[in-house]
C-alpha positions as MATLAB code, in Angstrom:
seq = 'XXXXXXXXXXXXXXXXXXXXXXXXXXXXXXXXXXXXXXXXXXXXXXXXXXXXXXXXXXXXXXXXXXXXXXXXXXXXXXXXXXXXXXXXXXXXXXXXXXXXXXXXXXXXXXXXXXXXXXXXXXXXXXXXXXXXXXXXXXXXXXXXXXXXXXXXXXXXXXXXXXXXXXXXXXXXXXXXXXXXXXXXXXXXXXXXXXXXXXXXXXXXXXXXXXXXXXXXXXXXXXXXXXXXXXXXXXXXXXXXXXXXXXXXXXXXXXXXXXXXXXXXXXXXXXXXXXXXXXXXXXXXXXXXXXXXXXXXXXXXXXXXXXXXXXXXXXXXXXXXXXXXXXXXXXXXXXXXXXXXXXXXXXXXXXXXXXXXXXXXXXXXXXXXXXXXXXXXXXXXXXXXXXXXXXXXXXXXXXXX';
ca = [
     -39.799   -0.783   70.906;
     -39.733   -3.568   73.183;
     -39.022   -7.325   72.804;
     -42.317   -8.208   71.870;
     -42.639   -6.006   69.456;
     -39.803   -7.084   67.147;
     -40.896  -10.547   67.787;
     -44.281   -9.903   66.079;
     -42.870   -8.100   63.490;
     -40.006  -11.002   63.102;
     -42.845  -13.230   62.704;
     -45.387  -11.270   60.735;
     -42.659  -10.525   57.617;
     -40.163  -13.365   58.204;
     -39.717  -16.771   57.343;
     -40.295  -19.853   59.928;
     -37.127  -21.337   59.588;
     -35.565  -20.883   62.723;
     -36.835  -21.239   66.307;
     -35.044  -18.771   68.611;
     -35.186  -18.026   71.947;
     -37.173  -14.721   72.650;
     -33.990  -12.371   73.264;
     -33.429   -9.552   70.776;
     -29.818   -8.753   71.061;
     -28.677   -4.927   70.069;
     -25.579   -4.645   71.107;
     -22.507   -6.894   72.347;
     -19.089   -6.591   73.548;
     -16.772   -9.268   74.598;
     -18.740  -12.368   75.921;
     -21.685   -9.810   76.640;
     -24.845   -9.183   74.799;
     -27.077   -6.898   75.913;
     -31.376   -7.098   74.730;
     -33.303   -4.059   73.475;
     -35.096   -4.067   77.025;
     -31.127   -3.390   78.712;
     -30.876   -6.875   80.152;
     -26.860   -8.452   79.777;
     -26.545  -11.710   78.927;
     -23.299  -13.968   78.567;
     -22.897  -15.400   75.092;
     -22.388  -19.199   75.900;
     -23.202  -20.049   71.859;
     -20.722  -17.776   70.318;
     -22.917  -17.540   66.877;
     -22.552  -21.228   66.537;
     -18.402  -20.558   67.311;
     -18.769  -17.359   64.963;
     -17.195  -15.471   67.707;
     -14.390  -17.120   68.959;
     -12.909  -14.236   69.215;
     -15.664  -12.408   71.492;
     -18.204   -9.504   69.988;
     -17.098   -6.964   68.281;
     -13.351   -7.448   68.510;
     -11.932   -3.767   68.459;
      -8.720   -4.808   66.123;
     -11.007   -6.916   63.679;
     -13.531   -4.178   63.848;
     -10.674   -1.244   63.294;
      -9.744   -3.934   60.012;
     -13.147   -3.893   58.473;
     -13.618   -0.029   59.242;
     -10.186    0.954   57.494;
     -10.753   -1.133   54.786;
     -14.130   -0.027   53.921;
     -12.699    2.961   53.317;
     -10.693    1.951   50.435;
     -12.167   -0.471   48.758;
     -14.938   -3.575   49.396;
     -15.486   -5.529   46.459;
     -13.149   -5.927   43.244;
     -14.788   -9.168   42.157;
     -11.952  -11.955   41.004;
     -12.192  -10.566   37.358;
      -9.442   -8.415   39.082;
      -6.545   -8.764   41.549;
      -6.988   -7.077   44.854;
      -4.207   -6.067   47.446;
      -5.391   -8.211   50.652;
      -6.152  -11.383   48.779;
      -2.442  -12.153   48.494;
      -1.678  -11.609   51.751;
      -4.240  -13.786   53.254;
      -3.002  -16.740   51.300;
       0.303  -16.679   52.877;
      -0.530  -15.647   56.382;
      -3.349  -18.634   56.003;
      -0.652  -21.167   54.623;
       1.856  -19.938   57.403;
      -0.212  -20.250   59.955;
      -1.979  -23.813   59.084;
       0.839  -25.766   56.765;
      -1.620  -26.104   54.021;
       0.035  -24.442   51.019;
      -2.977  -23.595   48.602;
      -5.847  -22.271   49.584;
      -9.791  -20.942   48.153;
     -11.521  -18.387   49.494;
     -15.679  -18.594   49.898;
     -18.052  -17.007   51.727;
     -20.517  -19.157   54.073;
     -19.176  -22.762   55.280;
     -21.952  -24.581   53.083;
     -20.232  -22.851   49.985;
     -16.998  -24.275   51.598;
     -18.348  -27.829   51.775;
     -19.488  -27.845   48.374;
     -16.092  -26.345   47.024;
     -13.914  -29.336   48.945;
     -16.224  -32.059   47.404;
     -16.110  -30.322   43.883;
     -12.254  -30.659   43.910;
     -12.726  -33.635   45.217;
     -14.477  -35.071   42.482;
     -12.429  -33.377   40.311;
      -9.249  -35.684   41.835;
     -11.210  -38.654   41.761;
     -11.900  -38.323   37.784;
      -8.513  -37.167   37.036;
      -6.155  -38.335   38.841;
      -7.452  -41.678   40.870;
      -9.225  -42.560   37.375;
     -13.054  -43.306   38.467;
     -15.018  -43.391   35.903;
     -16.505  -40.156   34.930;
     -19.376  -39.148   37.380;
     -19.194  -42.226   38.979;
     -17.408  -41.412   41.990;
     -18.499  -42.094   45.847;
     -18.315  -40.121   48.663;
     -18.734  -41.632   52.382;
     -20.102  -39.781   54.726;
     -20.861  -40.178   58.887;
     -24.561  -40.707   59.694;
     -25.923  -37.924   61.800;
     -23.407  -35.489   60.043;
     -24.176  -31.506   59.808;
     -22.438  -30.484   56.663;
     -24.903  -27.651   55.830;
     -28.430  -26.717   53.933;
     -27.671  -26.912   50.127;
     -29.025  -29.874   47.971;
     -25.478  -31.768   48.345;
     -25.353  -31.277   51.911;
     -29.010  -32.424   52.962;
     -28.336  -35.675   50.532;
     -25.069  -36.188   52.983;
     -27.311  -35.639   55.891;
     -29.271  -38.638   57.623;
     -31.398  -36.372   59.284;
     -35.180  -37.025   57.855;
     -36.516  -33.658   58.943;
     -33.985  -31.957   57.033;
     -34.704  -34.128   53.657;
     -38.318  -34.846   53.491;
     -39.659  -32.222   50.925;
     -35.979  -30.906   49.110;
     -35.439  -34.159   46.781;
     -34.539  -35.757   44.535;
     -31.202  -35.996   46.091;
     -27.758  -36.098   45.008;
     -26.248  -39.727   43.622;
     -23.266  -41.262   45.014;
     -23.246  -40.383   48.869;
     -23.013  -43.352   51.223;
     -23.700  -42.704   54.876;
     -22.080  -44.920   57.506;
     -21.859  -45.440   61.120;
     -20.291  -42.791   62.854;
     -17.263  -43.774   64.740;
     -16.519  -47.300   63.394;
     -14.043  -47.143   61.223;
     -14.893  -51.001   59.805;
     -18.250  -49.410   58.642;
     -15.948  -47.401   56.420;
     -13.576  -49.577   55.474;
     -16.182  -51.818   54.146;
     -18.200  -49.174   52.408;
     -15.624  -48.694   50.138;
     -15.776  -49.434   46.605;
     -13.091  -48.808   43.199;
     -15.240  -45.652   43.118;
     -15.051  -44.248   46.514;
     -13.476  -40.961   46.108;
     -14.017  -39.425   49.149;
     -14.570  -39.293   52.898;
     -15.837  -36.243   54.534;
     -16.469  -36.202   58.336;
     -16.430  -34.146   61.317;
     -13.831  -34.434   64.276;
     -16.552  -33.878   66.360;
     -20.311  -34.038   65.373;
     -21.437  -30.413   66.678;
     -25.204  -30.227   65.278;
     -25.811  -33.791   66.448;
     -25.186  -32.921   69.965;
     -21.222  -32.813   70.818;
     -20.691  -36.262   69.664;
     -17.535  -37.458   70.574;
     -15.348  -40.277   68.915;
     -13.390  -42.759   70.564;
      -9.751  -41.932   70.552;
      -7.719  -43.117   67.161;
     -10.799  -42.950   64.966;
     -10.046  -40.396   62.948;
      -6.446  -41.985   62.828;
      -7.818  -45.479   61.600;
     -10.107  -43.090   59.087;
      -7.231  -41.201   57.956;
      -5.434  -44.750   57.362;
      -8.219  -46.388   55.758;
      -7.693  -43.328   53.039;
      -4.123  -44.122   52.651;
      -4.267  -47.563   52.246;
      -7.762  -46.880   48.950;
      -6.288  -43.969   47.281;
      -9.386  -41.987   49.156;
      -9.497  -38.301   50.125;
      -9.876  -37.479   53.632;
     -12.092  -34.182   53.702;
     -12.168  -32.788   57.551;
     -15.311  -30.075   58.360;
     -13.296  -27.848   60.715;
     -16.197  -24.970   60.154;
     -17.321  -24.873   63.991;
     -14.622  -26.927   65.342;
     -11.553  -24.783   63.851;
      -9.493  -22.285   64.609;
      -9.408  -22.683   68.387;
     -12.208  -24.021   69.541;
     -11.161  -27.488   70.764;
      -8.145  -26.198   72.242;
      -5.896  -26.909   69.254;
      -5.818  -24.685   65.980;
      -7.837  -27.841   64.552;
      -9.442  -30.129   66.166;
      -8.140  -32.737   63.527;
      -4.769  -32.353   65.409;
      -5.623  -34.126   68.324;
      -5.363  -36.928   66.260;
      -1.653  -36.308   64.698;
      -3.383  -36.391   61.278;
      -2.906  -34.548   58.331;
      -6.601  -34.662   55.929;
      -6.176  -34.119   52.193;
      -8.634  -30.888   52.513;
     -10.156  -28.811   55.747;
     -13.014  -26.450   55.324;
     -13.297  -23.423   57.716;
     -15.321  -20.777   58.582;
     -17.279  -19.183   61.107;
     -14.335  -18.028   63.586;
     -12.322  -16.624   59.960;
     -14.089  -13.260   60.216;
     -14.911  -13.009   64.174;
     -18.770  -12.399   63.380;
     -17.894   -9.389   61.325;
     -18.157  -10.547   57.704;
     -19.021  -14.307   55.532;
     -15.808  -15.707   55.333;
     -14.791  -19.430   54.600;
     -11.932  -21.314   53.119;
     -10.564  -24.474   51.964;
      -7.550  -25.641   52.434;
      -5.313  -28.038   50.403;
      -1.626  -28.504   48.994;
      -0.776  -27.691   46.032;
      -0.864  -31.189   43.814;
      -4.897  -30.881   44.819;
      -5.500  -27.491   44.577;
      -4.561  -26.665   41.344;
      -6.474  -29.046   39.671;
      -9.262  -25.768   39.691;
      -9.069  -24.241   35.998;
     -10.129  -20.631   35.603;
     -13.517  -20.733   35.433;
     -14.379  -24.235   36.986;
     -15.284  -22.349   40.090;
     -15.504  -18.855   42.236;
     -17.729  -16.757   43.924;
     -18.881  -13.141   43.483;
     -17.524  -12.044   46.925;
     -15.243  -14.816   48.098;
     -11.495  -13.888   48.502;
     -12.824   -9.867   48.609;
     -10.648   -7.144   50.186;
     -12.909   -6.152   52.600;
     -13.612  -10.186   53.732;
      -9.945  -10.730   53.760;
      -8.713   -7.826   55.412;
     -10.919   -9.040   58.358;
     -10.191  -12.893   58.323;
      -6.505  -11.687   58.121;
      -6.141   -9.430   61.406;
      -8.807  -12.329   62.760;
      -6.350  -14.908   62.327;
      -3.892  -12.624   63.766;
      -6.085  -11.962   67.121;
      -6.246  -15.720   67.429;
      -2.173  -16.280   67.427;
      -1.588  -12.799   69.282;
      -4.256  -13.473   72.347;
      -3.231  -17.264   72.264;
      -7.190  -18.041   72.354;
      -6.117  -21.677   71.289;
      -4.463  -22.157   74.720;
      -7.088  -19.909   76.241;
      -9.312  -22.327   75.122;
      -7.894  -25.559   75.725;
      -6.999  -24.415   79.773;
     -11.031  -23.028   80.233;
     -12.700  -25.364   78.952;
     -11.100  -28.090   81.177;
     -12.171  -25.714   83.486;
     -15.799  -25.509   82.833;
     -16.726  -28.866   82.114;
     -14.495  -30.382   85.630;
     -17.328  -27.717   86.730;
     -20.242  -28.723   85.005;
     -19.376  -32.632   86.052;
     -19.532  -31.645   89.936;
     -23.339  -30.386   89.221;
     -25.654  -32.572   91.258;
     -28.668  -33.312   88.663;
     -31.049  -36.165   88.238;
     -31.472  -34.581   84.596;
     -27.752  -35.180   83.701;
     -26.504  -37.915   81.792;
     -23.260  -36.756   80.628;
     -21.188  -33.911   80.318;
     -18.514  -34.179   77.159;
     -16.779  -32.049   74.711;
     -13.389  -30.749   73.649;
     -12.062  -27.346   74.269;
     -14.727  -25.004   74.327;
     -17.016  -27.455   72.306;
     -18.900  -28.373   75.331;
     -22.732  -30.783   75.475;
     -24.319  -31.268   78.229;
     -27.047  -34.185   77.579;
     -29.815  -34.785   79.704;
     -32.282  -37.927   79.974;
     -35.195  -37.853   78.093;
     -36.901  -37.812   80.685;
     -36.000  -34.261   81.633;
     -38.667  -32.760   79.359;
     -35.849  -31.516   76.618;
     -33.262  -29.143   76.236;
     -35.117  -26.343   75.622;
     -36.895  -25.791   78.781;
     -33.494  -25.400   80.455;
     -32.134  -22.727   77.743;
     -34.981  -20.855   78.369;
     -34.476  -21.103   82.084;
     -30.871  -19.877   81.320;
     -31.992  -16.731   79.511;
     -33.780  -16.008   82.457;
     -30.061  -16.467   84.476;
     -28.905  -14.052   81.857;
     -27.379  -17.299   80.619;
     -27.475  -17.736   76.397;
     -27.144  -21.345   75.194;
     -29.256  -23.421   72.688;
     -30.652  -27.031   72.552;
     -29.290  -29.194   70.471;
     -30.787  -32.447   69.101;
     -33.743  -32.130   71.912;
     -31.828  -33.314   74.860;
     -28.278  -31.579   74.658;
     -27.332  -28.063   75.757;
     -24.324  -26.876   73.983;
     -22.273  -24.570   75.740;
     -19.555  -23.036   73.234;
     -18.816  -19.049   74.764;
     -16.169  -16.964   72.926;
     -12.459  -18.271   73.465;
     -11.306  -14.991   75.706;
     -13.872  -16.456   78.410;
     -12.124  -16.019   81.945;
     -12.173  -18.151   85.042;
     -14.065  -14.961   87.027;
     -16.848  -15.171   84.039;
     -17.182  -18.933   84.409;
     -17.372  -18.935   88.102;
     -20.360  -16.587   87.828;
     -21.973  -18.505   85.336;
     -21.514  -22.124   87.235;
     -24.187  -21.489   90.246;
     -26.493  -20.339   87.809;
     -26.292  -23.194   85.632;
     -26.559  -25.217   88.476;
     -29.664  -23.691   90.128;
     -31.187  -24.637   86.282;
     -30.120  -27.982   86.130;
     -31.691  -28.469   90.055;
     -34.883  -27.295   89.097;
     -37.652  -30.129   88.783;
];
């Protein structure tokens, strides 16, 4: 079959919820995909920063195939042999000592507020089911009922109430919008380093430090979403770190498995941690063997291919490049790492246009927020692979 064809069926027997560009991808390797119709494309989205690691990682994938072999799925009813391990080699590698194994990042969200909330009742003393949560406008936290009530986003909102009580959305970047949202019940503040879904939003230098502050001074947890800026993709293990702060909990995801498996995690110490009772919380699969026998040699690929520094020296690379393209259409290049945005006036006609122009480069990004094309390739990019890509992008971003 041909493109076209699995397009109609896609949208015959599927559901409208997404609106991809018309590639079919069957097969990858590296920072390559390749479509059903034998066209190679590079991978400048990396699954959303799913594959920080590139496609089909031959260590991660020899970890998934030698584990299958033994045994997938135990449930937590019972102990496994690979759930231990990933608990230490995850509290080695990122200082946090506790940590709790889900499966998507929205499940990972909804676990850090949960013991969250738990804190606040317990421990800070809010009265029960009264506590707050503050939360950046034009946040992406995920699709569940919680996470849509966080979200300021009106498309995303409009027919999924009623909504979740005690969520208080605030300017992004200004830390006095926080500090005078607080209340006695604020319990919470959950954020992103860097706003990814609203279009590589940047903050100022020191914000998050003043945020993290702000917490110290109320008694208020500092939740950080590290699910698409984590483990690498900023150039630092975290993205929080650029900072020199510490947050109370981190969620991850995305990057834990490579693109092989659901895997997500969050990450406290102890004191917060174990505040979960048996049965106040778990998943069917999160924390399996097969799930953490990949995140485990996934994490390992990261440290043992130093894709943090990989990432950190290329993408200063690739955006001083992007910056030197000539383009009425460009407003501003920014980003972090290999968290890069390119935003272009509105006047340009949209994002889109120029993503679809790129496929045509055998160039794969995606729009974000209408007038931003995020560029976020797999961490083992090369110089070679980004000078091939630069003319290309540039011949798209000259075209009227």
């Amino acid at each position: 079959m041909k493109t076209a064809d699995y397009i109609q069926i896609e949208d015959q027997y599927g559901a409208h919820n997404y609106h991809p560009l018309d590639v079919v991808i069957t097969k990858a390797e590296g920072i390559w995909v390749t479509d059903v119709d034998g066209k190679k494309y590079m991978d400048c989205l990396s699954a959303y920063s799913a594959i920080n690691q590139g496609h089909v990682h031959p260590r991660i994938l020899n970890a998934l195939i030698e584990q299958a072999k033994k045994v997938t799925l135990t449930s937590r009813a019972f102990r496994n042999d690979q759930l231990p391990l990933f608990y230490k080699e995850l509290a080695d590698l990122t200082g946090y000592e506790k940590s709790l194994p889900m499966n998507s990042g929205a499940e990972a969200v909804e676990t850090a507020v949960k013991l969250a909330r738990k804190w606040a009742y317990t421990v800070k003393k809010i009265p029960k089911y009264q506590a707050e949560m503050i939360v950046a406008r034009d946040n992406f936290h995920g699709r569940t009922i919680m996470e849509i009530t966080a979200s300021t986003e009106n498309f995303y909102r409009e027919f999924f109430g009623p909504f979740v009580p005690g969520i208080i959305p605030v300017k992004y970047n200004d830390p006095d919008a926080i500090r005078s949202a607080i209340t006695p019940n604020t319990g919470m503040i959950l954020l992103e380093p860097i706003q990814g879904e609203a279009g590589i939003i940047m903050p100022d230098e020191g914000y998050l430090r003043e945020v993290a502050k702000i917490c110290k001074e109320n008694n208020v947890l500092l939740i950080v979403d590290e699910i698409q800026t984590g483990l690498g993709r900023t150039g630092k293990m975290f993205a929080f770190e650029h900072e020199g702060i510490r947050p109370d909990i981190v969620t991850i995801g995305k990057a834990l498995s490579g693109g092989f498996y659901p895997v997500s995690a969050v990450l406290a110490d102890a004191p917060l941690m174990d505040l979960f009772l048996p049965g106040e919380h778990g998943s069917t699969f999160g924390g399996n063997p097969l799930a953490t026998a990949v995140a485990r040699e996934a994490l390992k690929v990261i440290v043992d291919e130093k894709l943090v520094e990989n990432s950190a020296k290329m993408g200063e690379y690739f955006m001083d490049h992007l910056a030197e393209i000539n383009s009425p259409h460009i407003k501003t290049v920014r980003g972090k790492g290999l968290l890069i945005g390119i935003e272009l006036y509105p006047k340009a006609g949209g994002a889109r246009r120029f993503c679809e122009a790129l496929q045509e480069k055998g160039i794969l990004a995606k729009e974000t927020h209408e007038n931003v094309i995020r560029f976020a390739p797999p961490l083992i990019i090369k110089e070679e692979d980004i000078d091939w890509a630069i003319p290309r992008i540039r011949e798209v971003l000259q075209m009227p």
